[in-house]
KESE-73120 format. One record per residue: residue in one letter; y, z, x negated of N, C-alpha, C in turn. Coordinates in nm, 2 decimals, decimal comma. Example, Ala and Ser with C-alpha at 12.3 -4.5 7.8 and 13.67 -1.06 7.14 Angstrom:
<nodes>
NODE   residu      npy      npz      npx     capy     capz     capx      cpy      cpz      cpx
NODE        A    -0,57     0,78    -1,32    -0,45     0,78    -1,23    -0,33     0,78    -1,32
NODE        S    -0,22     0,71    -1,28    -0,11     0,71    -1,37     0,00     0,79    -1,29
</nodes>
This chain:
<nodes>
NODE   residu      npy      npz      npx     capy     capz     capx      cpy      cpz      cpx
NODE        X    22,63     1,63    -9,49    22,65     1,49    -9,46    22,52     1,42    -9,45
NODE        X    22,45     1,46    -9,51    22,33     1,39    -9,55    22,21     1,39    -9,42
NODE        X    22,22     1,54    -9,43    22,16     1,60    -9,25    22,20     1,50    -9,09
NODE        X    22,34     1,49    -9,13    22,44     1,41    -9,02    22,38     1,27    -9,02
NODE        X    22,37     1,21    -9,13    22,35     1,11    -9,14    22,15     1,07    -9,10
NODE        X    22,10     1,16    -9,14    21,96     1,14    -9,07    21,93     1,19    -8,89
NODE        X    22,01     1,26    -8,88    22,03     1,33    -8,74    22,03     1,20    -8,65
NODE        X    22,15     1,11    -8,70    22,18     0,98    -8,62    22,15     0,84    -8,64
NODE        X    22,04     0,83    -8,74    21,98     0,74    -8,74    21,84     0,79    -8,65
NODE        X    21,80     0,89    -8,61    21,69     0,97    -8,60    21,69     0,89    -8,45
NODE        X    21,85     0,96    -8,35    21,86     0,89    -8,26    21,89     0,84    -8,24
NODE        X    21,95     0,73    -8,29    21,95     0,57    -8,26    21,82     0,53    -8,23
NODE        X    21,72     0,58    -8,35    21,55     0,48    -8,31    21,55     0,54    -8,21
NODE        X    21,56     0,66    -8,15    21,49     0,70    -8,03    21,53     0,65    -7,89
NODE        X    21,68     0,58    -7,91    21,75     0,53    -7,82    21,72     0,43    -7,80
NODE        X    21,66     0,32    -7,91    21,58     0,19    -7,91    21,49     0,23    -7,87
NODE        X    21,39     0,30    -7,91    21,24     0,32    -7,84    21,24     0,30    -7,66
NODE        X    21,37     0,41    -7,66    21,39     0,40    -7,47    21,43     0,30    -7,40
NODE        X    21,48     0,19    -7,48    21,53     0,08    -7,46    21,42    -0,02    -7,42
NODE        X    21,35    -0,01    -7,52    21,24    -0,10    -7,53    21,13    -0,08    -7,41
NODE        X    21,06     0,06    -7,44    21,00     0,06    -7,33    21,04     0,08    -7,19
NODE        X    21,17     0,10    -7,17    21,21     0,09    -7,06    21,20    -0,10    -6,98
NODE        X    21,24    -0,19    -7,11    21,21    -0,29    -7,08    21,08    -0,37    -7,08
NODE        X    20,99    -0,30    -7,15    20,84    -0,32    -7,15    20,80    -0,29    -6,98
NODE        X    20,81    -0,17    -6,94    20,83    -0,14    -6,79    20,88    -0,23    -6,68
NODE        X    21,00    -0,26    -6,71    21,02    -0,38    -6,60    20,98    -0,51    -6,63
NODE        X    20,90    -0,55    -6,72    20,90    -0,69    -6,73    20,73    -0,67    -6,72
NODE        X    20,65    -0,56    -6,70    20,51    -0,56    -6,66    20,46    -0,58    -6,53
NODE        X    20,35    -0,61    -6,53    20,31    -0,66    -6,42    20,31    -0,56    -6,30
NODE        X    20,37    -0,62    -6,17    20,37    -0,50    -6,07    20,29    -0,49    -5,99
NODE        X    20,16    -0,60    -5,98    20,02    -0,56    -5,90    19,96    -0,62    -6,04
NODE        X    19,87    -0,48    -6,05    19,71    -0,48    -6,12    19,61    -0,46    -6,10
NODE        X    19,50    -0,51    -6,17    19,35    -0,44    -6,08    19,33    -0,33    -6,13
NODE        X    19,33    -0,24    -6,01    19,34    -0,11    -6,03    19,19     0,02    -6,07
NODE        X    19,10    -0,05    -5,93    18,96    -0,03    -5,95    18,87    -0,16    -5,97
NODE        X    18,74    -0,11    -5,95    18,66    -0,19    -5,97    18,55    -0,15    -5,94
NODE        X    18,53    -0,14    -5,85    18,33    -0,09    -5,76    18,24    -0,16    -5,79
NODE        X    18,19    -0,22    -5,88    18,11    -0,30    -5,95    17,91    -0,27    -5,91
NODE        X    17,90    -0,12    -5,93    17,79    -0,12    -5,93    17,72    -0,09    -5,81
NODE        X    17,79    -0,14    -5,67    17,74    -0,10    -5,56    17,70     0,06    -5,52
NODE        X    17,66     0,07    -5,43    17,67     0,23    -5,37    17,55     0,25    -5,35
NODE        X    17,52     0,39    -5,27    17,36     0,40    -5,24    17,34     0,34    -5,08
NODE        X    17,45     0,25    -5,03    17,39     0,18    -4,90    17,31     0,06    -4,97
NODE        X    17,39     0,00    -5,07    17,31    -0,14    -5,11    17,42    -0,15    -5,22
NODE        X    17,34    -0,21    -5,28    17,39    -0,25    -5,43    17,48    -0,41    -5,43
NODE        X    17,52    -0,41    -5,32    17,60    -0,53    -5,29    17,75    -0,47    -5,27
NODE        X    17,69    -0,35    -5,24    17,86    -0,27    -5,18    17,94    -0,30    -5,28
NODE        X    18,01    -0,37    -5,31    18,11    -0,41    -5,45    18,25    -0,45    -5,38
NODE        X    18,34    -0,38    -5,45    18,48    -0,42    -5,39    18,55    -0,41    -5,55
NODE        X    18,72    -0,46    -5,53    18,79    -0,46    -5,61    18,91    -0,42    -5,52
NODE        X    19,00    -0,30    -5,61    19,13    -0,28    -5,57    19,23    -0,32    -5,65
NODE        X    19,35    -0,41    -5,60    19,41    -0,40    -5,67    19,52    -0,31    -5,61
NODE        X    19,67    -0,29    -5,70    19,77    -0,18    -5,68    19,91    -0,25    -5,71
NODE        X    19,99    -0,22    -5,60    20,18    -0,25    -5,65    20,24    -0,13    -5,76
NODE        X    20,26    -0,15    -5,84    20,32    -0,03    -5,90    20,47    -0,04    -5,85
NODE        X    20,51    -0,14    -5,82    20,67    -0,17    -5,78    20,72    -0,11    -5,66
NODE        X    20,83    -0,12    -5,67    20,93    -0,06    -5,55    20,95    -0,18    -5,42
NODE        X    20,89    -0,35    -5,46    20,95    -0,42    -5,30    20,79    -0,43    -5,28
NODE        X    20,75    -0,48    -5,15    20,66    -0,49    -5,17    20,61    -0,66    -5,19
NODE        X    20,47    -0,72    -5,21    20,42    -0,82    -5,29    20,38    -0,91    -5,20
NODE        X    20,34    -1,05    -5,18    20,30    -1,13    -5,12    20,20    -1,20    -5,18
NODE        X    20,11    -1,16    -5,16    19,97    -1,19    -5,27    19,90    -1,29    -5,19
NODE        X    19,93    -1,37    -5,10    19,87    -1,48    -5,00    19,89    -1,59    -5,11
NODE        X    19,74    -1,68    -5,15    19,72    -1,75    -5,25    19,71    -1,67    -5,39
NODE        X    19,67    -1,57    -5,42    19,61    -1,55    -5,55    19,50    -1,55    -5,57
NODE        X    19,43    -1,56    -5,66    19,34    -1,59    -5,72    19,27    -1,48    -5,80
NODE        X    19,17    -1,46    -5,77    19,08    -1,32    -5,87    18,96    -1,40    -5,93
NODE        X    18,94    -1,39    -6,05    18,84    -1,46    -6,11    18,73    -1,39    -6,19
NODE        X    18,64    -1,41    -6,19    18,54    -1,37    -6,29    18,46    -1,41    -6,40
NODE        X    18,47    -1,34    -6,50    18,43    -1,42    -6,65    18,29    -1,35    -6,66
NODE        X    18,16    -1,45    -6,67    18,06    -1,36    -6,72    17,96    -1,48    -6,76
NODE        X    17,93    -1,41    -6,88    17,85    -1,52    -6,97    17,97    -1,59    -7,05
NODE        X    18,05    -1,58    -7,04    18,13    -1,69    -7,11    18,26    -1,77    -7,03
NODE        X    18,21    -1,71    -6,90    18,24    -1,86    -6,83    18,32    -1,79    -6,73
NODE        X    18,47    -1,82    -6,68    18,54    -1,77    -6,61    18,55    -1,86    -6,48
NODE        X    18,52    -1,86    -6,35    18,48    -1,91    -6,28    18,60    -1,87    -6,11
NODE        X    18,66    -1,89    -6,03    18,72    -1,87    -5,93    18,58    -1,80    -5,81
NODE        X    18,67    -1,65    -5,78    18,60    -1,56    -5,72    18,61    -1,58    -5,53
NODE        X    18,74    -1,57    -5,54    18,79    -1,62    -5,43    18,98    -1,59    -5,43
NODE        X    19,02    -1,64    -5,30    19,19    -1,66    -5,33    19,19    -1,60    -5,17
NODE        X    19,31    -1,51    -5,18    19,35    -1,41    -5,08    19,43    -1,54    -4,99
NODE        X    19,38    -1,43    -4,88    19,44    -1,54    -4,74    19,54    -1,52    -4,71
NODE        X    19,61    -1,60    -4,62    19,78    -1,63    -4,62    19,80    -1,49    -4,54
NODE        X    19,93    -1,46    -4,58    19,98    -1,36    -4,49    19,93    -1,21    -4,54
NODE        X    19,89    -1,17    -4,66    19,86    -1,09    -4,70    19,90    -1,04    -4,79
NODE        X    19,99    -0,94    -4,78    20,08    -0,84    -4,88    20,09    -0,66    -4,88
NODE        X    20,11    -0,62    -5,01    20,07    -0,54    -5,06    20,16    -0,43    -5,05
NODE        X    20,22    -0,32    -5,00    20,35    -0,27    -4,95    20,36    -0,22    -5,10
NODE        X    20,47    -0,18    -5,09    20,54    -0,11    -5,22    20,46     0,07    -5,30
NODE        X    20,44     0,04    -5,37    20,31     0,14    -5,45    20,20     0,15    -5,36
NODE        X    20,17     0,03    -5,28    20,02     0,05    -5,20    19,94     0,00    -5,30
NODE        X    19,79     0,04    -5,25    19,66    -0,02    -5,28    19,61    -0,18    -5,19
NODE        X    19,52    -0,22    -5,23    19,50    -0,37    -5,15    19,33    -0,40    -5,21
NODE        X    19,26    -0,32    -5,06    19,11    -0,35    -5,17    19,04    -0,48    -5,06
NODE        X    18,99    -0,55    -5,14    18,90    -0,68    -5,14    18,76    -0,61    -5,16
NODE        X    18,68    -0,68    -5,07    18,54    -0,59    -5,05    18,44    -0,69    -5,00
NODE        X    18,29    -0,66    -5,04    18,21    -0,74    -5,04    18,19    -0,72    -4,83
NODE        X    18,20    -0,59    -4,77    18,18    -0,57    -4,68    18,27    -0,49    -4,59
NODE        X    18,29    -0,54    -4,45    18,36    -0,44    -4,42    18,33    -0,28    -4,34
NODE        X    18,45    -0,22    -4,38    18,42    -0,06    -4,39    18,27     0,01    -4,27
NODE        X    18,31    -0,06    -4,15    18,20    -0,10    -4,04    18,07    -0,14    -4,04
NODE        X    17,99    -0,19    -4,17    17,86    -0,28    -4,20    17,82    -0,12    -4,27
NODE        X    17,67    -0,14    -4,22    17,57     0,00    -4,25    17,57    -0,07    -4,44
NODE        X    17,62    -0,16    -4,45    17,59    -0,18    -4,63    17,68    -0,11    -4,70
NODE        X    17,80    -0,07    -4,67    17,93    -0,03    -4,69    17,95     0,17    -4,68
NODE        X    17,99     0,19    -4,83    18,05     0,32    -4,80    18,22     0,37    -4,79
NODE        X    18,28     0,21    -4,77    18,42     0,24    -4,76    18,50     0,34    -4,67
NODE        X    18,54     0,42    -4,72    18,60     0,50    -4,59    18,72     0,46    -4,52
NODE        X    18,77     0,32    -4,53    18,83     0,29    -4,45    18,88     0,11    -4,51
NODE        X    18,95     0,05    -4,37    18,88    -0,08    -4,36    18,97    -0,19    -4,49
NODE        X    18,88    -0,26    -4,55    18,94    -0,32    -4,64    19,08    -0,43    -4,68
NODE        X    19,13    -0,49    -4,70    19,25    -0,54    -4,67    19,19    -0,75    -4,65
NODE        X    19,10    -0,73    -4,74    19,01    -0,85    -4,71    18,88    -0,85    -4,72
NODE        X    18,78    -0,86    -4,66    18,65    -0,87    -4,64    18,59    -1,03    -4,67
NODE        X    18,53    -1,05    -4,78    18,47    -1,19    -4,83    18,35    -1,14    -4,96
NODE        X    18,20    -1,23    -4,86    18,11    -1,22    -4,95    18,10    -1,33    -5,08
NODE        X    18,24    -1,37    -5,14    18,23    -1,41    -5,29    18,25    -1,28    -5,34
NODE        X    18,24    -1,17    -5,32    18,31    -1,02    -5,37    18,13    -0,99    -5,46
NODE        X    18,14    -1,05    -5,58    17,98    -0,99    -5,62    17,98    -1,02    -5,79
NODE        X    17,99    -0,89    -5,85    18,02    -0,87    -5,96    17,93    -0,83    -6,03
NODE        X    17,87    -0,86    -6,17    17,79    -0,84    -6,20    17,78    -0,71    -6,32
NODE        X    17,68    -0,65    -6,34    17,68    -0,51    -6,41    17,71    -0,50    -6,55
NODE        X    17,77    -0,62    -6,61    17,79    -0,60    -6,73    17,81    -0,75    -6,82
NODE        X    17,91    -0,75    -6,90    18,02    -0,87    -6,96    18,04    -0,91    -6,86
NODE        X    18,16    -0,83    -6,73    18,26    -0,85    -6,68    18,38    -0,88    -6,73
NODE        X    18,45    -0,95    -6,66    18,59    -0,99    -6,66    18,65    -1,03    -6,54
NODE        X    18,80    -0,96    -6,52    18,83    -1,01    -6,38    18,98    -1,03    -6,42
NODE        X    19,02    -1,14    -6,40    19,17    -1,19    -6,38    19,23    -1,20    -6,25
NODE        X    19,30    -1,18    -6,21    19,43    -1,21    -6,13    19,56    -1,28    -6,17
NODE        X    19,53    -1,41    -6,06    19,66    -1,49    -6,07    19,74    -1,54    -5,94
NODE        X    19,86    -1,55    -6,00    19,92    -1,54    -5,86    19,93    -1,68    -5,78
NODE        X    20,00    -1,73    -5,70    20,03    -1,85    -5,62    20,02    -1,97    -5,74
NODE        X    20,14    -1,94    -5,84    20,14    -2,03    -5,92    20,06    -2,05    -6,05
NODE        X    19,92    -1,98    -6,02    19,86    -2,02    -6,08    19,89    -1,94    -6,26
NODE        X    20,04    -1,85    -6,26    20,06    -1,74    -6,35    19,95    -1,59    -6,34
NODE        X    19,87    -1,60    -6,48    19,80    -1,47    -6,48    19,89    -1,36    -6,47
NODE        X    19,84    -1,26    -6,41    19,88    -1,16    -6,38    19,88    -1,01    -6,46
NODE        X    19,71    -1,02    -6,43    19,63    -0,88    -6,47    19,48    -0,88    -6,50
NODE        X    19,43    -0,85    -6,63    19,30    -0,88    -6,67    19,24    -0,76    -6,66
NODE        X    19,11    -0,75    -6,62    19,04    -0,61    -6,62    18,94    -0,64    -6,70
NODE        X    18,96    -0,58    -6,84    18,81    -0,60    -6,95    18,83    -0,45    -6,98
NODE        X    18,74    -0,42    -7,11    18,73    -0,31    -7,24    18,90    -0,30    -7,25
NODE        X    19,00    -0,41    -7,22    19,15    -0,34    -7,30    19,13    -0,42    -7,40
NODE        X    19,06    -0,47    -7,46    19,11    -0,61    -7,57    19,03    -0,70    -7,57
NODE        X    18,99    -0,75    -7,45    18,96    -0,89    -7,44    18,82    -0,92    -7,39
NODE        X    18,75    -0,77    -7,39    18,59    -0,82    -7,42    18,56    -0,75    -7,28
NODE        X    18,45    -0,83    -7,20    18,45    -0,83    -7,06    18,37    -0,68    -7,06
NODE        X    18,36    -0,61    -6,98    18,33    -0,47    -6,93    18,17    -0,49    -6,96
</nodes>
């Protein structure tokens, strides 16, 4: 009995665990910054892009968001994606200092927006994403808070 009785509380938690993170899963964010080309390439040290990614199944309409950068302290507006720009469902979506075409550039293929606000600096980074309404999204630091 005793066995019986630990057997099914055993799985019950593990039925909760699945619960949980199943609902941790859907209520996470479905575009994140995925990469981050920060330190330029060997064309020029300007070559800096940011990718972000859908993890989701519809796809995203990211026309009016906002990528920001925190350095020194100071979180500052990088630039905001142009209208009509969306992200298909588990696509990538890279923002790039240059496009794939410019001898500065080692992109192998062409970027989804091309804007020289794209210039990140080598260290206490921080990059936020926020959407239309101005709701954060997705932070790219260390993972608790402290800029790269």
């Amino acid at each position: 009995m005793f066995i019986i009785r630990i057997i099914k509380i055993v799985l019950g938690s593990l039925a909760l665990m699945a619960l949980w993170v199943g609902q941790a899963r859907a209520t996470g964010p479905s575009v994140v910054i995925n990469e981050i080309m920060w330190m330029g390439s060997a064309a020029s040290n300007a070559d800096e892009w940011v990718e972000l990614r859908n993890l989701g199944d519809q796809s995203v309409d990211v026309s009016g968001w906002v990528l920001t950068k925190k350095s020194s302290g100071v979180e500052t507006p990088m630039l905001t994606i142009p209208a009509g720009k969306i992200i298909a469902s588990h696509g990538n979506f890279v923002i790039a200092n240059y496009a794939e075409s410019n001898a500065s550039s080692h992109l192998a293929g062409p970027p989804d927006v091309v804007d020289t606000a794209v210039s990140l600096v080598n260290s206490d980074l921080q990059l936020k994403l926020y959407d239309a309404a101005n709701t954060l999204v997705d932070t790219a630091d260390d993972g608790v808070g402290v800029p790269l």
